[in-house]
C-alpha positions in Angstrom: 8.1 11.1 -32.2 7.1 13.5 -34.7 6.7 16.4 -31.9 10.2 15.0 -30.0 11.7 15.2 -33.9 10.6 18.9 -33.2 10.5 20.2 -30.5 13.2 18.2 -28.4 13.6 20.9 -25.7 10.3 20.4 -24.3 10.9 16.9 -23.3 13.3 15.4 -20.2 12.6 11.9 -20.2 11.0 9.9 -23.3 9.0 6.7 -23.5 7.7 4.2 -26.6 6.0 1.7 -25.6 5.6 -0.5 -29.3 6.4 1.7 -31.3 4.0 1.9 -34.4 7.2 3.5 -36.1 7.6 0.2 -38.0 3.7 0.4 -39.3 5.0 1.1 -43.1 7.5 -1.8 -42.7 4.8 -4.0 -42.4 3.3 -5.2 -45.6 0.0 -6.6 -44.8 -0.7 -3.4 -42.8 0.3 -1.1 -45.6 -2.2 -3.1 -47.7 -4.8 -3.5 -45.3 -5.0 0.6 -44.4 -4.8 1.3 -47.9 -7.8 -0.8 -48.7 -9.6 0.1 -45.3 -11.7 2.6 -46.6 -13.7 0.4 -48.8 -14.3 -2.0 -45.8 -18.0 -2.6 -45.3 -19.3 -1.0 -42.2 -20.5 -4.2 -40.8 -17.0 -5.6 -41.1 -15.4 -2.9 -39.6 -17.8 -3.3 -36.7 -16.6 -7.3 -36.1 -13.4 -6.1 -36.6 -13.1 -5.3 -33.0 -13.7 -8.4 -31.7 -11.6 -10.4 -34.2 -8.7 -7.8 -33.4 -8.9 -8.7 -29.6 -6.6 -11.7 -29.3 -4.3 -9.5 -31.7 -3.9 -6.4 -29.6 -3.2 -8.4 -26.3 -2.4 -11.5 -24.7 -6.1 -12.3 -23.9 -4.6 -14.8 -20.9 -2.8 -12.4 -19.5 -5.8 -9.5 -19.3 -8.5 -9.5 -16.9 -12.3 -9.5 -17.7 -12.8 -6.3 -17.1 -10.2 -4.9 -19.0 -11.2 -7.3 -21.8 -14.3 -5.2 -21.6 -12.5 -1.7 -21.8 -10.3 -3.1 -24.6 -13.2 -4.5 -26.7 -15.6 -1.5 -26.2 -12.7 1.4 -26.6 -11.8 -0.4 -30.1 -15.4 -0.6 -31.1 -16.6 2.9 -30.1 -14.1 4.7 -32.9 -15.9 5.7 -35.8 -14.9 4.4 -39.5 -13.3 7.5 -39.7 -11.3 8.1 -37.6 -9.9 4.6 -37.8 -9.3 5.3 -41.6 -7.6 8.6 -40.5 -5.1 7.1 -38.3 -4.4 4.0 -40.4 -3.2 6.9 -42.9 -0.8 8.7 -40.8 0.5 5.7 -39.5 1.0 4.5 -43.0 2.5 7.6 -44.3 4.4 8.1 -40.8 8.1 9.8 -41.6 10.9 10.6 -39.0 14.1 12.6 -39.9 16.7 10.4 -38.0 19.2 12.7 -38.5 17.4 15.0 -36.3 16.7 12.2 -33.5 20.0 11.1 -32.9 21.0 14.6 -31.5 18.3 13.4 -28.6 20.4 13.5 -25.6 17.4 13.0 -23.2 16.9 9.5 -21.9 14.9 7.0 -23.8 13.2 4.3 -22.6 11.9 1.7 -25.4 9.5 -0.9 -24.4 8.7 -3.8 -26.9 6.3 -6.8 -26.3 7.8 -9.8 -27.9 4.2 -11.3 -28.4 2.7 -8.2 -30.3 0.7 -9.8 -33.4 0.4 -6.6 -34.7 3.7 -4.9 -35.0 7.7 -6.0 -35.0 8.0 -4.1 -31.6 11.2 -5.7 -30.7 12.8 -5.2 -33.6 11.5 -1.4 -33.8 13.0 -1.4 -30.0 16.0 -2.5 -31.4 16.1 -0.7 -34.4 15.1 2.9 -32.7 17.9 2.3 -29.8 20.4 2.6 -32.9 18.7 6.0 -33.5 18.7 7.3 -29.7 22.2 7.6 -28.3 21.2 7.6 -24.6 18.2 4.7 -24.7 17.7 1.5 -23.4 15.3 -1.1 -24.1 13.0 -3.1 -21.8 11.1 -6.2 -23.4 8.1 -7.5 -21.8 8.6 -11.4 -22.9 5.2 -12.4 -22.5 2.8 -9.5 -23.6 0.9 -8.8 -26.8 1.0 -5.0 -28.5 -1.7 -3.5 -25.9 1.0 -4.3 -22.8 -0.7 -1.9 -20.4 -4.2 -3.7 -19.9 -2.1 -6.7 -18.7 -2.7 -7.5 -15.6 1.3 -8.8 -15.2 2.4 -5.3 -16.7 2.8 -2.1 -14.3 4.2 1.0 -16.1 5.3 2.5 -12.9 7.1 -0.5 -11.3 9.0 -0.7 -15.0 10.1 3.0 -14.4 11.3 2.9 -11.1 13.3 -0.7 -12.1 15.2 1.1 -14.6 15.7 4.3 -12.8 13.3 6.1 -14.8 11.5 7.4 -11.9 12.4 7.5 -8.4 10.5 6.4 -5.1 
C-alpha cells in the first residue's frame, strides 16, 4: 500500500489479501513486536510451530503444505522477523492520498484469521477505496492461500477480476 499510496499510476488492478494494515490496531501485537527483540532465541525457534494453528486453518491445509508453512516460518532469521514486526508496527498510510485510487480493488479477508481483524480491515479499507469490493473467505485462517479450499485464480475470474 505504501508503493500504491505512491506511485498509483503503475498499478491497473490491486489486491489485499488480509491486510496487515490493522497490525498497530492490534494491541497484543503492538506489545509483542515491541518486546520481540529480547525473545530468547530458543523461543523464537518454537515459535513457528506454536504459530501454526494461528496462521491457518490447519483442517483445511494439506500435509504438505503444513510442511512449506512450518519450514518457511522457521527458516527466517531473528532478524529479519524483528525487522518486519517493526515496519508493520510503525506502518502509516496517507488516506487522503488512497481514496483518489480509481483502479479496482479487490479486498480479501478470512473471517477465521487468529492473527489479524482481516474483515474488519476489509471493511474498513473499502471505505478508503472508492472502486473496491470485498470477498470474505468464511472459513479460512490469515494464511488463505495454503488452503487447500482456496484458489486465488478461481476468486479472480468469479469477481471479474480476470477473464478466461
Amino acid at each position: 500500500m505504501k508503493f500504491l499510496e505512491r506511485f498509483p499510476q503503475l498499478f491497473t488492478k490491486i489486491i489485499l489479501i488480509n491486510s496487515a494494515s490493522s497490525f498497530h490496531r492490534v494491541a497484543w501485537l503492538n506489545l509483542g513486536s515491541q518486546l520481540f527483540p529480547y525473545t530468547p532465541n530458543v523461543f523464537y525457534k518454537l515459535a513457528s510451530f506454536i504459530s501454526m494453528p494461528f496462521l491457518a486453518n490447519l483442517n483445511r491445509v494439506s500435509s504438505t503444505a503444513k510442511k512449506v508453512l512450518f519450514n518457511s516460518t522457521r527458516s527466517a532469521p531473528k532478524e529479519t522477523a524483528s525487522q518486519r514486526l517493526t515496519l508493520m508496527r510503525e506502518f502509516e498510510i496517507n488516506e487522503m492520498k488512497l481514496t483518489k485510487i480509481t483502479q479496482p480493488v479487490l479486498l480479501i479477508a478470512s473471517k477465521d484469521d487468529r492473527i489479524l481483524p482481516s474483515e474488519a480491515e476489509a471493511i474498513r479499507l473499502s471505505n478508503i477505496f472508492p472502486n473496491s469490493q470485498i470477498i470474505n473467505l468464511p472459513h479460512s485462517g490469515h494464511a488463505c492461500l495454503v488452503e487447500k479450499d482456496v484458489n486465488l485464480y478461481q476468486i479472480l475470474v468469479s469477481v471479474n477480476f480476470i477473464f478466461m
